[in-house]
Phi, psi and omega in degrees: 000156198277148178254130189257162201276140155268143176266153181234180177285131147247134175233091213242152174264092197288131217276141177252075172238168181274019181276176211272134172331307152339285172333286193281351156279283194321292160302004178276312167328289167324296168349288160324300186306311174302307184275009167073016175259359196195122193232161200314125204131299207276165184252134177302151140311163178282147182315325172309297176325291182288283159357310181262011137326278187299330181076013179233208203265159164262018159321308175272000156342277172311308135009269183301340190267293223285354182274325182290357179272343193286296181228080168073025139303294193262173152213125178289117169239125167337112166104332185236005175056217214281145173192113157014098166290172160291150199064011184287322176326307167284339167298328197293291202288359158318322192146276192334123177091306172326134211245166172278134149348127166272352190283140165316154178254116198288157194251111176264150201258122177269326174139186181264180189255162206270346162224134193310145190279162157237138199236119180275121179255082168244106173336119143102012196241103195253158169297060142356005183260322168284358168289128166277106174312301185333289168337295194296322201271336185291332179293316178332288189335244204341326145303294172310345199243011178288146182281152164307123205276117209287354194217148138316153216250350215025184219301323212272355201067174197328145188256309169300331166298289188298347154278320141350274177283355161302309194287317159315295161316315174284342181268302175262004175232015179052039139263141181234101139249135172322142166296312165326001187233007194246181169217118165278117159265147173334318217183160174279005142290329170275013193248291202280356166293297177303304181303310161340297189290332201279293188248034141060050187277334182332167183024038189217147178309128185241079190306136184227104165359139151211100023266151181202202204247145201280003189255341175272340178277311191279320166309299171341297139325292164306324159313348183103321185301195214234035208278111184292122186266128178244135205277154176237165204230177181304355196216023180057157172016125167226116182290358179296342172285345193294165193219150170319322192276019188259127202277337190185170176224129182243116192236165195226055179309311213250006173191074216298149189246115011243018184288352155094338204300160173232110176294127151308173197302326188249004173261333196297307170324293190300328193265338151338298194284320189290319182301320192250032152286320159252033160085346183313130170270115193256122172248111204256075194293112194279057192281105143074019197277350131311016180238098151209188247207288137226052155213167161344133174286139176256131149304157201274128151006279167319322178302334162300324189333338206274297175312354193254119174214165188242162194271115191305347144278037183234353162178148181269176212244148174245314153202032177229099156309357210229167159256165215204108221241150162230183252186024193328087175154302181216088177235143179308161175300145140299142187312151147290168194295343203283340164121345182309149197248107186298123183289341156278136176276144184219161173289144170328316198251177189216148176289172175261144178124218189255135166277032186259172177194132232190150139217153153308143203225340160239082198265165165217095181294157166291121152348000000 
């Protein structure tokens, strides 16, 4: 006998903060989950349903399901609507998706201050003041004093490291890669040096932010590419501007640099689908995709890739049905010769030298 999802009661308190409806139905969800009223398995109410509930629209409902489905709470399946993913319970409690505190944080009152403070908002400039030195040096100590390892680490880096930032991608940014598929580089000049030589951009066209960050425009530039400055808007990048003769796109979905925008579920869908319509190299710089405040963690691009595919009459392919995503930090392999299908989409072509290709995943560019 067929098994049907249980449906439940829901009953949610929407948090009275000034984030956007989508948000705030969402972390209400997270909410549930996290407190055990709602388990992996169980079925969302219908958007209508929850909508006249809520007294709000259903738009923002709907919103509110595709984002949690983006990232890997829920899931829609045909016939059984929204339903808990497996594993949302530990994500919930983990942490993953919770917003900041709206309450002040109290301030003990010092007297007044004898000059007004001032602050370098200079991009890419962090407050060194909030580094605890005690801290900093006890990680040095600790480090210095790890025993030596009798071997190199090789070209792709630390094998502990690199199981590390597998589990890191897979908790928070909705990548599932093998550690063997990931490569650790200096930076995000070595990630797009590389990547360049890899999937052969020379003379070829780069769709780029404008404004975007000029230290990544310019490796680009030196690499031989092409970089098309495409203008961004309140939701970052639009992919509708991009063109078949563009070899690749270098984008800042998750915190566009240097304007701050976060692309949204469905503009993030489009420019998936268009790459992998035309065969496009998705350069998917994650600048600053751990940090945010109140709203809900978005997965990374890359994390769709594996699903997104185009149907061969619905628009023509130059040479990919997939789109094809890199990382500065942790970016994937290029196939080996042997013909094996990488769960990271990689460039077509391999540099002559080491195929290996990396980004940073939390880089902090520079001015």
């Amino acid at each position: 006998m067929a098994r049907h999802p249980r449906d439940v009661q829901l009953t949610l308190t929407l948090p009275p903060t000034g984030a956007a409806l989508r948000h705030r139905i969402s972390e209400a969800i997270i909410d549930a989950i996290r407190l055990g009223r709602l388990h992996p398995g169980d079925a969302l109410p219908p958007t209508r349903a929850l909508a006249a509930e809520l007294g709000v629209s259903r738009a923002g409902v709907v919103e509110a399901y595709d984002e949690l489905c983006a990232a890997g709470y829920a899931c829609a399946r045909p016939g059984s609507g929204t339903l808990i993913a497996p594993g949302a319970d530990a994500a919930a409690a983990a942490g993953a998706g919770s917003h900041v505190s709206d309450r002040p944080t109290p301030v003990p009152d010092t007297g007044p201050t004898p000059t007004a403070p001032t602050w370098d908002l200079t991009p890419g400039c962090p407050d060194t003041g909030l580094i605890s030195p005690d801290d900093w040096r006890r990680a040095w100590r600790a480090a210095a004093a790890a025993p030596i390892r009798p071997r190199s680490p090789g070209s792709t880096g630390h094998p502990v490291l690199r199981h590390a930032l597998a589990l890191h991608l897979r908790r928070t940014r909705g990548i599932l890669a093998h550690p063997d598929e990931l490569v650790v580089v200096p930076g995000v000049d070595s990630a797009l040096r590389t990547l360049a030589a890899a999937a052969d951009l020379a003379g070829r066209d780069v769709a780029f932010e404008e404004p975007g960050y000029r230290n990544a425009r310019r490796t680009l530039e030196l690499s031989g590419a092409r970089p098309r400055p495409i203008a961004v808007d309140a939701d970052g990048l639009d992919p509708a501007a991009l063109r078949e003769t563009d070899a690749a796109v270098y984008c800042t979905p998750a915190h566009q640099y240097p304007l701050g925008a976060r692309m949204p579920v469905a503009r993030r869908a489009g420019l998936v689908g268009r790459a992998a319509a035309s065969g496009t190299l998705i350069i998917e710089d994650d600048y600053d995709g751990e940090f945010r405040y109140d709203v809900s963690a978005l997965p990374a691009c890359a994390a769709s890739r594996a699903d997104a595919s185009t149907s061969p009459t619905s628009a023509p392919r130059r040479r990919s049905s997939r789109p094809r995503s890199a990382l500065p930090g942790c970016s994937p392999r290029p196939p080996c010769s042997s013909g094996c299908t990488n769960r990271c989409a990689a460039p077509a072509r391999t540099a002559a030298g080491s195929p290996d290709s990396h980004w940073p995943t939390s880089s902090n560019p520079a001015p």
